[in-house]
N, CA, C and O of each residue as an XYZ file, in Angstrom:
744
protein
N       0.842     -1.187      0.000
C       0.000      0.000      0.000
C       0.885      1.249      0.000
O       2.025      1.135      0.451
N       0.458      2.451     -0.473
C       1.158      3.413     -0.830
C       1.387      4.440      0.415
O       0.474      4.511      1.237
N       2.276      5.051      0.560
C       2.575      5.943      2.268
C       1.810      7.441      1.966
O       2.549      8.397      2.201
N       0.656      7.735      1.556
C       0.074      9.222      1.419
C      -0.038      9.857      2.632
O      -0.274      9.383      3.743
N       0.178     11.093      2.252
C       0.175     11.751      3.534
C      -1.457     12.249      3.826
O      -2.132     12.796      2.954
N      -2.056     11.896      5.492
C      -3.495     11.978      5.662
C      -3.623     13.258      6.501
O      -4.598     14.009      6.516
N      -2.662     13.367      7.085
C      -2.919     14.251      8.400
C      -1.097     14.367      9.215
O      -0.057     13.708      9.200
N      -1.655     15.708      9.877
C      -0.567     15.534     10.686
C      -0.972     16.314     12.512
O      -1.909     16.989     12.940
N       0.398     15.714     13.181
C      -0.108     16.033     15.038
C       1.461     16.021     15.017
O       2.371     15.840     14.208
N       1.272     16.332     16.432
C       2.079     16.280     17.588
C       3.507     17.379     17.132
O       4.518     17.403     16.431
N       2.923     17.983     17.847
C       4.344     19.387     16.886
C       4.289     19.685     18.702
O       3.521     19.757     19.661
N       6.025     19.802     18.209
C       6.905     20.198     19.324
C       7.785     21.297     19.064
O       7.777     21.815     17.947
N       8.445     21.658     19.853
C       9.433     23.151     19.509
C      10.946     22.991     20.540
O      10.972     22.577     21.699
N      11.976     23.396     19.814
C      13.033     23.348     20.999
C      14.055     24.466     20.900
O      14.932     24.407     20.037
N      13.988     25.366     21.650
C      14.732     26.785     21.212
C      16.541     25.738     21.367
O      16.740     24.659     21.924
N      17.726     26.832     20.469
C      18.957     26.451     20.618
C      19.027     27.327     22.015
O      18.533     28.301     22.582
N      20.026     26.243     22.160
C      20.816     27.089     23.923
C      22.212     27.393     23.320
O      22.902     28.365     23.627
N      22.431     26.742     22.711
C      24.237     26.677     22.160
C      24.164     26.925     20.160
O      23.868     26.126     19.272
N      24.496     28.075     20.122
C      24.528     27.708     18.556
C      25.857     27.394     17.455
O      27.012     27.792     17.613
N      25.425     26.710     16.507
C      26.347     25.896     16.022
C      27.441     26.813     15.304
O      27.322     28.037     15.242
N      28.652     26.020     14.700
C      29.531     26.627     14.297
C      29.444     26.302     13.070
O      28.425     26.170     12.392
N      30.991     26.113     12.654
C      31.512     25.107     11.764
C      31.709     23.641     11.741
O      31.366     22.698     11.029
N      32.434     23.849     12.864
C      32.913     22.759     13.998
C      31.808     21.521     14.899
O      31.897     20.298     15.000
N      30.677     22.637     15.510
C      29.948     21.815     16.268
C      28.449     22.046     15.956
O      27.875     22.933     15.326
N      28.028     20.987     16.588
C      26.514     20.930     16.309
C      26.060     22.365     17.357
O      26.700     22.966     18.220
N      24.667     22.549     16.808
C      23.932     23.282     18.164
C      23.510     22.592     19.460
O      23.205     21.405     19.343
N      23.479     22.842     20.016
C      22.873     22.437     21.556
C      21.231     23.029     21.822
O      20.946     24.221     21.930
N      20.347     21.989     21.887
C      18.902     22.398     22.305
C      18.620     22.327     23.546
O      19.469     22.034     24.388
N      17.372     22.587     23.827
C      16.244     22.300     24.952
C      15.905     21.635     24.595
O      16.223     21.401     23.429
N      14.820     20.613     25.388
C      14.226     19.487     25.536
C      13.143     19.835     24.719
O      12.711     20.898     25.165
N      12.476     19.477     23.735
C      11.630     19.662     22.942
C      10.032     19.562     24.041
O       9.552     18.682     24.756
N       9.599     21.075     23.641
C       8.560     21.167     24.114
C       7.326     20.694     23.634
O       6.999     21.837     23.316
N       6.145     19.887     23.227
C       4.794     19.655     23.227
C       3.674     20.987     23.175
O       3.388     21.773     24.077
N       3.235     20.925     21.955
C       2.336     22.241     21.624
C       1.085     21.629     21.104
O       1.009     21.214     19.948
N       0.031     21.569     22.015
C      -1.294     20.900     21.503
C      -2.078     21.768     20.391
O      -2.162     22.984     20.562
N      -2.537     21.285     19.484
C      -3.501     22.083     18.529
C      -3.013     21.980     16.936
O      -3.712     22.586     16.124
N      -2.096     21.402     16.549
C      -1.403     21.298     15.348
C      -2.033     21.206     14.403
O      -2.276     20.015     14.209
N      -2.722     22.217     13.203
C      -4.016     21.752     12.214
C      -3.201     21.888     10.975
O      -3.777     21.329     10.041
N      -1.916     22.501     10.582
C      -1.797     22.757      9.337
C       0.215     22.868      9.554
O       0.719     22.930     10.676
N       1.015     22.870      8.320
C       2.207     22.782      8.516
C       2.829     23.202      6.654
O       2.722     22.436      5.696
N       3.285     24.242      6.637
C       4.011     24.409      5.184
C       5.136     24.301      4.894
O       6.023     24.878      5.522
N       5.235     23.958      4.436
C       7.245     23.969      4.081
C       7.934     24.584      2.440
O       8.431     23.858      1.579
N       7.806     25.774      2.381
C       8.009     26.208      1.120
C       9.324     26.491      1.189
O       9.922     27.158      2.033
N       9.947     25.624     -0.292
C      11.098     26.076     -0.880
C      11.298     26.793     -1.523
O      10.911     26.390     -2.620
N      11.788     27.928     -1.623
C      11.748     28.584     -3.274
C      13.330     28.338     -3.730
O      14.114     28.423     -2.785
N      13.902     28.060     -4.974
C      15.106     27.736     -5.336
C      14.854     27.996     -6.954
O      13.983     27.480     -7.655
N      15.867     28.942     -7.336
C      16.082     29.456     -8.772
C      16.535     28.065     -9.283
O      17.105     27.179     -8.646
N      16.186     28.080    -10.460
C      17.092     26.757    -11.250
C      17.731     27.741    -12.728
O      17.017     28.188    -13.625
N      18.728     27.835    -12.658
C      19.432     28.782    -13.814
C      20.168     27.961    -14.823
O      21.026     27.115    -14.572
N      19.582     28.429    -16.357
C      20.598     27.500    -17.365
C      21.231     28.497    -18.341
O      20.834     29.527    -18.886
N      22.230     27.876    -18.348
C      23.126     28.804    -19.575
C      23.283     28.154    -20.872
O      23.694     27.023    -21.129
N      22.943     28.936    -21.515
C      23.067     28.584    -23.352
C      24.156     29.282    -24.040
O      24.583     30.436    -24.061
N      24.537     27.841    -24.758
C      25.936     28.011    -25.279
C      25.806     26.865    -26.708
O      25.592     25.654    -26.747
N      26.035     27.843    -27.743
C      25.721     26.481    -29.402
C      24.609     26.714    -29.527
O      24.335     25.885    -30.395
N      23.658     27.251    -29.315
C      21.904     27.968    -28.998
C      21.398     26.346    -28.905
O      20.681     25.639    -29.614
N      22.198     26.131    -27.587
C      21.255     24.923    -26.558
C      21.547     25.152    -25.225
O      22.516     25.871    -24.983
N      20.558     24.434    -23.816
C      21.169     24.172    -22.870
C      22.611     23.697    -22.427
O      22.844     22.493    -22.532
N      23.356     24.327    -22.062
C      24.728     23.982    -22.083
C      25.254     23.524    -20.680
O      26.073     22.615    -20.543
N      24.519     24.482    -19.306
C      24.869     23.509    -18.196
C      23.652     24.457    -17.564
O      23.136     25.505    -17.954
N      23.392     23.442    -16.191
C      22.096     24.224    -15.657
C      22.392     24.005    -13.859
O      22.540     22.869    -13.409
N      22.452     25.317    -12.902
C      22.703     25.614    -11.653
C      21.478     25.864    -11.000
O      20.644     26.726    -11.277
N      21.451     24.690     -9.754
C      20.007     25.461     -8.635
C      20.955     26.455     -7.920
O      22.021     26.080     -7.431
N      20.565     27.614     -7.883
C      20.273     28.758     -6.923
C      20.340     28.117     -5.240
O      20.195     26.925     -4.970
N      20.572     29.126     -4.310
C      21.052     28.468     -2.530
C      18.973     28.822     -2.369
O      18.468     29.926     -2.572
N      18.465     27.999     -2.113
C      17.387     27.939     -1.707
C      17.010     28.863     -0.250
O      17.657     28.944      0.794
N      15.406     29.653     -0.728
C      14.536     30.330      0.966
C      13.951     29.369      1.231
O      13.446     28.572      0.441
N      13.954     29.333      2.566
C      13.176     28.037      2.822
C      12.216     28.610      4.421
O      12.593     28.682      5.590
N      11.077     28.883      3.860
C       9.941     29.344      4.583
C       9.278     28.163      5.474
O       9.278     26.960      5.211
N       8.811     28.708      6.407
C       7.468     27.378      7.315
C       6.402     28.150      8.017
O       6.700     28.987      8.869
N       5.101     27.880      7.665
C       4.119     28.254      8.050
C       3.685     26.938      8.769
O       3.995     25.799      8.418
N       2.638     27.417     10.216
C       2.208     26.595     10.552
C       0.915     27.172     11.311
O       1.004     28.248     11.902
N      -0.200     26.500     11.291
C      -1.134     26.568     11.571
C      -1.738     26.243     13.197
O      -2.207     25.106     13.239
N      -1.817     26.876     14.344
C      -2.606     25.758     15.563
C      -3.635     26.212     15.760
O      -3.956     27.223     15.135
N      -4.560     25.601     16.742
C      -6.091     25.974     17.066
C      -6.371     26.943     17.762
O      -7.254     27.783     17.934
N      -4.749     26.412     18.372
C      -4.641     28.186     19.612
C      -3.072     28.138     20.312
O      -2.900     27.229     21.123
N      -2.233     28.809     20.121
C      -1.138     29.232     20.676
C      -1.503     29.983     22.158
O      -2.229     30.925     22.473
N      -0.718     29.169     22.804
C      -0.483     29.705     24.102
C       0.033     30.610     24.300
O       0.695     31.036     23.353
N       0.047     31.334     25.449
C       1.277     32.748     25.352
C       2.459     32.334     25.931
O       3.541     32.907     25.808
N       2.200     31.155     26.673
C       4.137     31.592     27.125
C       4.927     30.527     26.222
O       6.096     30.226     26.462
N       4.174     29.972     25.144
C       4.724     29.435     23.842
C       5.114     30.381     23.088
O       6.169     30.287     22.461
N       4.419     31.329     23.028
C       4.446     32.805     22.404
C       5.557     33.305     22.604
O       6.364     33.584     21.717
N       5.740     33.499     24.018
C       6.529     33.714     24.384
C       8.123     33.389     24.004
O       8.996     34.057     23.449
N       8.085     32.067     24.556
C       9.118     31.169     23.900
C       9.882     31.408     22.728
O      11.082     31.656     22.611
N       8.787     31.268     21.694
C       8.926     31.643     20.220
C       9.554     32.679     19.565
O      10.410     32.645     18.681
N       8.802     33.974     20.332
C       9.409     34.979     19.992
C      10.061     35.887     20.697
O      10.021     37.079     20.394
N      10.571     35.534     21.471
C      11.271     36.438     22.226
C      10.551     37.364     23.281
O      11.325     38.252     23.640
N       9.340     37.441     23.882
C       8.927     37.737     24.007
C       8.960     37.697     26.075
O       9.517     36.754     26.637
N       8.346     38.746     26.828
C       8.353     38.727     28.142
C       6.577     38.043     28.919
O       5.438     38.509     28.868
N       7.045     37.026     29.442
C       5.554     36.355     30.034
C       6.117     36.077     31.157
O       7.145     35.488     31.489
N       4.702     36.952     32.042
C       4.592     36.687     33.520
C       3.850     35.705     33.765
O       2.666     35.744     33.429
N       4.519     34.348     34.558
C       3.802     32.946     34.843
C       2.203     33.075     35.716
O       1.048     32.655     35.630
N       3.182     34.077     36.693
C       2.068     34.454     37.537
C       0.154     34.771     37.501
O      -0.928     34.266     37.799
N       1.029     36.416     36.686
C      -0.380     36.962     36.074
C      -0.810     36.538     34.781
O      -1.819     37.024     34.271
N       0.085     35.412     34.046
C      -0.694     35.541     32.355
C       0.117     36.384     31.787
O      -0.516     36.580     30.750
N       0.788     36.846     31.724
C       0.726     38.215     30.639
C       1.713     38.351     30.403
O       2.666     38.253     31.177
N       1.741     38.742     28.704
C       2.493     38.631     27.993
C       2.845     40.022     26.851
O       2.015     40.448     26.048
N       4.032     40.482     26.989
C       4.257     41.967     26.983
C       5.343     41.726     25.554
O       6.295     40.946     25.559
N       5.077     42.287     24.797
C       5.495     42.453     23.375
C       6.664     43.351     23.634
O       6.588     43.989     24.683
N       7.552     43.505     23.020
C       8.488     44.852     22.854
C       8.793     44.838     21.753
O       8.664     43.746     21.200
N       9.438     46.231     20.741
C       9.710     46.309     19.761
C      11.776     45.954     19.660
O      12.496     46.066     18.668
N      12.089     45.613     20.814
C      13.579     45.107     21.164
C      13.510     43.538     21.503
O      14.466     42.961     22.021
N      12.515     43.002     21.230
C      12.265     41.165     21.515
C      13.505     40.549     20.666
O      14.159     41.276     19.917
N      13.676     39.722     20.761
C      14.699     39.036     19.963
C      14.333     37.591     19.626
O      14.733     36.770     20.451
N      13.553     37.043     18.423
C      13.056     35.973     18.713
C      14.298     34.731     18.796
O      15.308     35.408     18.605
N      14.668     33.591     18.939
C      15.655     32.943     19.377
C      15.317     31.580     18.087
O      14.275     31.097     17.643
N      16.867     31.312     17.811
C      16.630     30.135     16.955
C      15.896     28.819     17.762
O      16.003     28.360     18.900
N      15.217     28.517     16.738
C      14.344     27.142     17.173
C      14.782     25.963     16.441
O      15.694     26.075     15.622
N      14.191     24.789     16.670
C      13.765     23.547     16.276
C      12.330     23.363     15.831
O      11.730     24.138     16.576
N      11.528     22.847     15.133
C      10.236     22.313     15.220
C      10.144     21.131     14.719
O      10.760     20.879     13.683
N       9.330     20.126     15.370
C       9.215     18.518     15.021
C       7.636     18.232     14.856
O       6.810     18.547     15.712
N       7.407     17.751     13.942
C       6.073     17.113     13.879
C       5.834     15.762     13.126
O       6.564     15.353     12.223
N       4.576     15.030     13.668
C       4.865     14.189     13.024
C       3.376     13.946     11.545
O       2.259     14.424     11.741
N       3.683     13.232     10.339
C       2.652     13.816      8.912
C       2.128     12.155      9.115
O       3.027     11.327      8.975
N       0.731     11.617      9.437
C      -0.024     10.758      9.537
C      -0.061     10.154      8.252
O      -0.531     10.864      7.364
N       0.446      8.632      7.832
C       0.869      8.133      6.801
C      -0.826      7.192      6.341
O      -1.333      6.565      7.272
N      -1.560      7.165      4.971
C      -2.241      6.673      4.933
C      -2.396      5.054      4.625
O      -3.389      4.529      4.122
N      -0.801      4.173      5.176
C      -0.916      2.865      5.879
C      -1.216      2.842      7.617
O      -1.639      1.871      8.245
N      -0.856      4.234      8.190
C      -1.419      4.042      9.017
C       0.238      3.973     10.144
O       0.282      3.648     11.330
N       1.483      4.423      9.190
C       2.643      4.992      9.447
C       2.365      6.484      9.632
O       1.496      7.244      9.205
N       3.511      6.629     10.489
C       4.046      8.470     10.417
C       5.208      8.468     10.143
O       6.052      7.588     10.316
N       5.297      9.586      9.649
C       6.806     10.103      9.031
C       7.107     11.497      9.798
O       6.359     12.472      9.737
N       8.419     11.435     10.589
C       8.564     12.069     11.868
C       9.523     13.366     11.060
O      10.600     12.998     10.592
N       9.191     14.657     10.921
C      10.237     15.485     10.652
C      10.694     16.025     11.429
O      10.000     15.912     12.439
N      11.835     16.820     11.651
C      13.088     17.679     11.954
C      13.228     18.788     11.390
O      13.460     18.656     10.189
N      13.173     20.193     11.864
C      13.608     21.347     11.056
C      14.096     21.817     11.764
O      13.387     22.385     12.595
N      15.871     21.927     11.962
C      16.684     22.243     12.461
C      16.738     23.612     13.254
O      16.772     23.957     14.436
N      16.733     24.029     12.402
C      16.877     25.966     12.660
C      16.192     27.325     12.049
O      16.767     27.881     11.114
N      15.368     27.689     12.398
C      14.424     28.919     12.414
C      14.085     30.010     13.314
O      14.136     29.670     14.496
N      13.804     31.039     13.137
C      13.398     32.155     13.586
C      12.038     32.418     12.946
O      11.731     32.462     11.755
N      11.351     32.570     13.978
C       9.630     32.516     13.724
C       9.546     34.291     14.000
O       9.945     34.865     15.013
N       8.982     34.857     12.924
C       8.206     36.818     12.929
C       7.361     36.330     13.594
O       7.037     35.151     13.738
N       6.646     38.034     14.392
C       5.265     38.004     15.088
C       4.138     37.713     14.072
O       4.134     37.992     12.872
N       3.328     37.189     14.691
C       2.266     36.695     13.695
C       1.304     37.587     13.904
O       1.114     38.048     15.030
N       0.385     38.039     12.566
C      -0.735     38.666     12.689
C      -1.879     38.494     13.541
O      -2.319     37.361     13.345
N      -2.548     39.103     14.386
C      -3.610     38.785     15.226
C      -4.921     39.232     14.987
O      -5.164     40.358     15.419
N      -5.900     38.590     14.361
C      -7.062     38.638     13.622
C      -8.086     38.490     15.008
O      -7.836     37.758     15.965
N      -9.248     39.331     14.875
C      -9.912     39.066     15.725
C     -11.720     39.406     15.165
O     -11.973     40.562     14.827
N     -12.885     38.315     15.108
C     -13.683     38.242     14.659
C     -14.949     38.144     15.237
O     -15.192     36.949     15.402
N     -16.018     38.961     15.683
C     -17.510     38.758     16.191
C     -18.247     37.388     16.254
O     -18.611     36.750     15.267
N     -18.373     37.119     17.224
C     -19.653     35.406     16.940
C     -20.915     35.754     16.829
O     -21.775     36.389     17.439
N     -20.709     34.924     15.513
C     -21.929     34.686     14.899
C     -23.026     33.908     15.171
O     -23.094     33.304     16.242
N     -24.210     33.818     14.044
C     -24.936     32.205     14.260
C     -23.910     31.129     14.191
O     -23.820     30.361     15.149
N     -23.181     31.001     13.230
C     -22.614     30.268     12.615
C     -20.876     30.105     13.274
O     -20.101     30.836     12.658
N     -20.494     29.627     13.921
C     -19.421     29.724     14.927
C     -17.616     29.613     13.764
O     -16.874     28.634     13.688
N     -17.499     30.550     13.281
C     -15.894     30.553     12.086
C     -14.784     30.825     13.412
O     -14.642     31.718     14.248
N     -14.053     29.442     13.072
C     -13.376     29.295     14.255
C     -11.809     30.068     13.364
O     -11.520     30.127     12.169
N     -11.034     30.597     14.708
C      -9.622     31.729     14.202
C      -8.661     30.651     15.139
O      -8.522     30.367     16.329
N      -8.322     30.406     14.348
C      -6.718     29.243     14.236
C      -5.844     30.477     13.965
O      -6.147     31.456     13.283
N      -4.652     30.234     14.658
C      -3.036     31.517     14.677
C      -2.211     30.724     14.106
O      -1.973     29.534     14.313
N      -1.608     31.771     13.059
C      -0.417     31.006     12.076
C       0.736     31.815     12.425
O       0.618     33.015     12.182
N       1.764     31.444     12.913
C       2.837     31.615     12.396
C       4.016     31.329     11.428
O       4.088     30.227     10.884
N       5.008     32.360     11.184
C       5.495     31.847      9.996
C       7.155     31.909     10.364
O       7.664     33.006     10.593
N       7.719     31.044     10.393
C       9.274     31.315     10.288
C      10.075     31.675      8.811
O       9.539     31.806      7.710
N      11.295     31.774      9.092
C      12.602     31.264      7.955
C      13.474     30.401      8.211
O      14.277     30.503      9.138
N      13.414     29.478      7.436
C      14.515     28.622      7.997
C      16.291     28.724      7.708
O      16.580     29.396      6.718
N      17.012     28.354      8.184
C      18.244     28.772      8.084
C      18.797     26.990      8.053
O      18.145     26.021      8.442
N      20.283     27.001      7.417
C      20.944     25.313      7.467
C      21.714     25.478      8.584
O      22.056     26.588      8.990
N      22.086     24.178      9.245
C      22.930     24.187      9.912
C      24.660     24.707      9.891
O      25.310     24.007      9.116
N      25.276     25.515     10.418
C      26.705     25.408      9.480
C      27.756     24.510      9.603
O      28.700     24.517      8.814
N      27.625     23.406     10.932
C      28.450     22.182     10.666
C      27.937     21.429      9.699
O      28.869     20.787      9.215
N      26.861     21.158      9.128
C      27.099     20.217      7.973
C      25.962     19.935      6.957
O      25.649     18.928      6.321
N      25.276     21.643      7.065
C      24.339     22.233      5.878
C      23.123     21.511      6.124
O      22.210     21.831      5.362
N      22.881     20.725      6.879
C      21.464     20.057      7.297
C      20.378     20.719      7.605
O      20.751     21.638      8.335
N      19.439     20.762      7.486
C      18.112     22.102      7.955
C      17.159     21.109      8.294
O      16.467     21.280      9.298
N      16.971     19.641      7.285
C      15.473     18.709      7.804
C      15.844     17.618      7.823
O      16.679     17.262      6.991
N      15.384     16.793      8.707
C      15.476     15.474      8.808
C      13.544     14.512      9.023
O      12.590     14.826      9.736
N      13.738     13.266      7.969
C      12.859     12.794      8.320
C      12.610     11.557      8.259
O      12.887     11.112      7.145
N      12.078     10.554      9.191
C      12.386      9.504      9.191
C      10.913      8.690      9.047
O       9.973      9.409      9.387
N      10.668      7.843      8.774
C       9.396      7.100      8.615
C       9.304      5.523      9.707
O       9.915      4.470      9.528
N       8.213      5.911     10.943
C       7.950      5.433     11.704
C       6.569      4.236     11.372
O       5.484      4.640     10.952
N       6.811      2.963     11.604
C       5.573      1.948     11.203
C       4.246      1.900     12.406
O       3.032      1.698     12.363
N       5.254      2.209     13.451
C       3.885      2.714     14.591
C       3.978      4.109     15.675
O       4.957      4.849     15.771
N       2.824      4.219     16.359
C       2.835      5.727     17.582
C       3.744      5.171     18.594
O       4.517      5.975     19.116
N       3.794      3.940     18.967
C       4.702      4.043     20.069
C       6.163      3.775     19.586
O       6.938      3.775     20.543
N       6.824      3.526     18.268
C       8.431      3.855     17.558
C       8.537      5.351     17.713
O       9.693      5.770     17.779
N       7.576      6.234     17.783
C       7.915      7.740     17.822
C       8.086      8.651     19.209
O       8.199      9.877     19.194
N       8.085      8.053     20.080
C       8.505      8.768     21.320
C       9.635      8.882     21.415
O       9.860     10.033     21.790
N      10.896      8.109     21.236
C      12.206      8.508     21.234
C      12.727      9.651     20.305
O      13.795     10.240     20.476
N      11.585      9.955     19.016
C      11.752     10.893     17.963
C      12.018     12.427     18.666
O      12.766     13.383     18.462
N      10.962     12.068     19.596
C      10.553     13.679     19.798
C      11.608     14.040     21.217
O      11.871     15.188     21.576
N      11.983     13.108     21.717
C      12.975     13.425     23.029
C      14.260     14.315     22.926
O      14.878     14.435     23.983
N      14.825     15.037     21.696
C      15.773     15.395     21.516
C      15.632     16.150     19.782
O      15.000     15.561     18.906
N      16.216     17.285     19.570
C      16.291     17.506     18.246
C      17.249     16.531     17.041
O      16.898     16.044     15.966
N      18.506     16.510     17.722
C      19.603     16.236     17.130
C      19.077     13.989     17.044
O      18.752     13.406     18.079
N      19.131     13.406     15.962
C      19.439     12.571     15.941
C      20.516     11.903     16.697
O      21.663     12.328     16.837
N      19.920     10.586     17.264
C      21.583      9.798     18.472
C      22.323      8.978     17.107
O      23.363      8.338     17.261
């Protein structure tokens, strides 16, 4: 049977504590658990350039690829928010205070894409910086139009050894708990 992709869950996040070099890997946090996961993009954009020479294709270069991620949840928390973007949250009171000096911090994000045998296929996206996301806010109706929060990163490669995604294909839910315990592959 064929591995289509049906769905996807379980998205986690792990800011760097240590960032990488040449030399060494980055150093994470323990990958955090973010309930609500409805949507996940991964856009490449990459020039493909050919040069003509004899009036034919003569040799042809991809371009260093942007590599965007949108993601969709039902509802972002704030001191995920927080997390994310750099941002100041009081545990205490709730509250969560924006500044125009925030610094959002490189991340990790892991999720896993619901395989239609009934596999998942566990990804890895190394390194990103997630912008503030737009905040839409809408009247209830008869008709209840539910507001899901997207944010959007950029992704960046690793510079020890140009890696940005990793993904591995899991045959069941309980092979994927060791996935999510760590960014870096053992």
């Amino acid at each position: 049977m064929a591995k289509i992709k049906v769905g996807v869950k379980s998205f986690y996040f792990a800011r760097q504590t240590t960032e990488d070099t040449s030399s060494s890997a980055p150093v994470y946090e323990t990958p955090q658990a973010v309930e609500g996961l409805r949507t996940v993009n991964v856009e490449v954009e990459q020039s493909q350039n050919v040069l003509y020479a004899d009036d034919k294709a003569f040799a042809s270069e991809n371009g260093t690829p942007e590599i965007k991620i949108s993601l969709e949840l039902a509802q972002m928390p704030l001191d995920v928010q927080a997390k994310l973007l750099g941002s100041t949250y009081d545990t205490t009171n709730k509250v969560l205070v924006d500044k125009s000096t925030d610094s959002p911090p490189y991340v990790a994000v892991l999720f896993s894409g619901t395989m239609s045998d009934g596999s998942n296929l566990g990804v890895k996206i190394y390194k990103l910086k997630f912008g503030i996301p737009s905040d839409e806010y809408q009247t209830k109706e008869q008709d209840v139009e539910w507001q899901p929060q997207t944010i959007e990163g950029k992704v960046v490669v690793l510079q020890n050894n140009n890696e940005w995604r990793y993904r591995q294909v899991f045959e069941s839910n309980e092979s994927m708990t060791s996935f999510f315990a760590s960014v870096l592959p053992s």
